[in-house]
C-alpha positions in Angstrom: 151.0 107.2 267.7 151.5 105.0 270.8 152.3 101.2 270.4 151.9 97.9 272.1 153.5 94.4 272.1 151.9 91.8 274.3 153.9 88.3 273.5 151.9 85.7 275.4 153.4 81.9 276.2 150.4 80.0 276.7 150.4 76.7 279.5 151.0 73.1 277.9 147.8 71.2 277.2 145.7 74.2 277.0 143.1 73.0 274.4 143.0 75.1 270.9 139.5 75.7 271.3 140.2 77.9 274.2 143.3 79.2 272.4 140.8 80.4 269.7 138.2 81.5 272.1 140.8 84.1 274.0 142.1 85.3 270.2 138.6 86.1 269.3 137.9 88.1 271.8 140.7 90.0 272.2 140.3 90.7 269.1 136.7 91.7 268.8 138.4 94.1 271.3 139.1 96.4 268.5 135.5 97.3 268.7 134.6 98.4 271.8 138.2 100.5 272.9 138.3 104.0 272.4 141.4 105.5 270.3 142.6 102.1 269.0 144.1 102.2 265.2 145.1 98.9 265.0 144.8 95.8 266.7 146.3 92.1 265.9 146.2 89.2 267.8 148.4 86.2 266.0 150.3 83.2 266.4 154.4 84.2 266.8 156.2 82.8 263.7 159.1 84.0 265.0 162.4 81.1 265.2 163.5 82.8 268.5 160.4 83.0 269.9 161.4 81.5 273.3 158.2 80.1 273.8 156.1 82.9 273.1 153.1 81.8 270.7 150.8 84.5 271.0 151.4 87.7 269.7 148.6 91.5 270.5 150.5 94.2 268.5 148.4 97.1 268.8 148.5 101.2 267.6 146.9 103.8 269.6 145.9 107.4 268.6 148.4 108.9 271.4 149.4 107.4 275.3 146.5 108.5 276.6 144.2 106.8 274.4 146.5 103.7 275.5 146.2 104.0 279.0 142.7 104.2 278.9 142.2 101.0 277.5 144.5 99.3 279.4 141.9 100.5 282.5 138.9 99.5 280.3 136.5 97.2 281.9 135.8 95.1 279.0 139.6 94.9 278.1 140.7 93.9 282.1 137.7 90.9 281.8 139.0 89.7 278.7 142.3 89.7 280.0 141.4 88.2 283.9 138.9 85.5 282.7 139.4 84.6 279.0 143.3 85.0 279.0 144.9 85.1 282.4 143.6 80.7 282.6 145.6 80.1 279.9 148.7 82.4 280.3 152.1 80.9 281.6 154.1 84.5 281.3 154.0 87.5 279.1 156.5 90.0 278.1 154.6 93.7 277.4 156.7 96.3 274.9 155.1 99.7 274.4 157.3 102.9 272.6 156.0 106.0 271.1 156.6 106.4 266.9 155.1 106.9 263.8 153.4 104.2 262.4 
């Protein structure tokens, strides 16, 4: 298993609509990439979240299987034009594990 954390801190002012729009389809995402186990796009709860409010954790079948999405065409356009508007900074983690 491969995983992914994507913590996301979205600009001020950014309409929820939009918020909602860029969760939806990241995570109709789950459909389309190849090798994907699990996929989860939520608001960080966390206390210390240091301005983080979007959370993608996501579980691949092995590395490869990750670095093929992250080259994915549908997975780049969601990321460039639903997303990147929106984005202020994001902090990626990625480690290999069971699950």
């Amino acid at each position: 298993m491969f995983h992914c954390a994507i913590l996301f801190r979205l600009k001020a002012g950014i309409p929820l609509d939009r918020v909602r729009g860029a969760r939806s389809s990241l995570q109709a995402l789950v459909e389309t990439l190849p090798g994907v186990e699990h996929f989860t796009v939520t608001h960080n709860l966390a206390p210390d979240s240091g301005g983080y409010n979007l959370a993608l954790f996501s579980t691949f079948e092995s590395k490869p299987a990750f670095e093929i999405c992250q080259r994915h065409p549908e997975y780049l356009r969601v990321l460039e034009r639903e997303l990147a508007p929106l984005v202020e900074s994001r902090v990626t983690a990625w480690g290999e594990g069971e699950s």
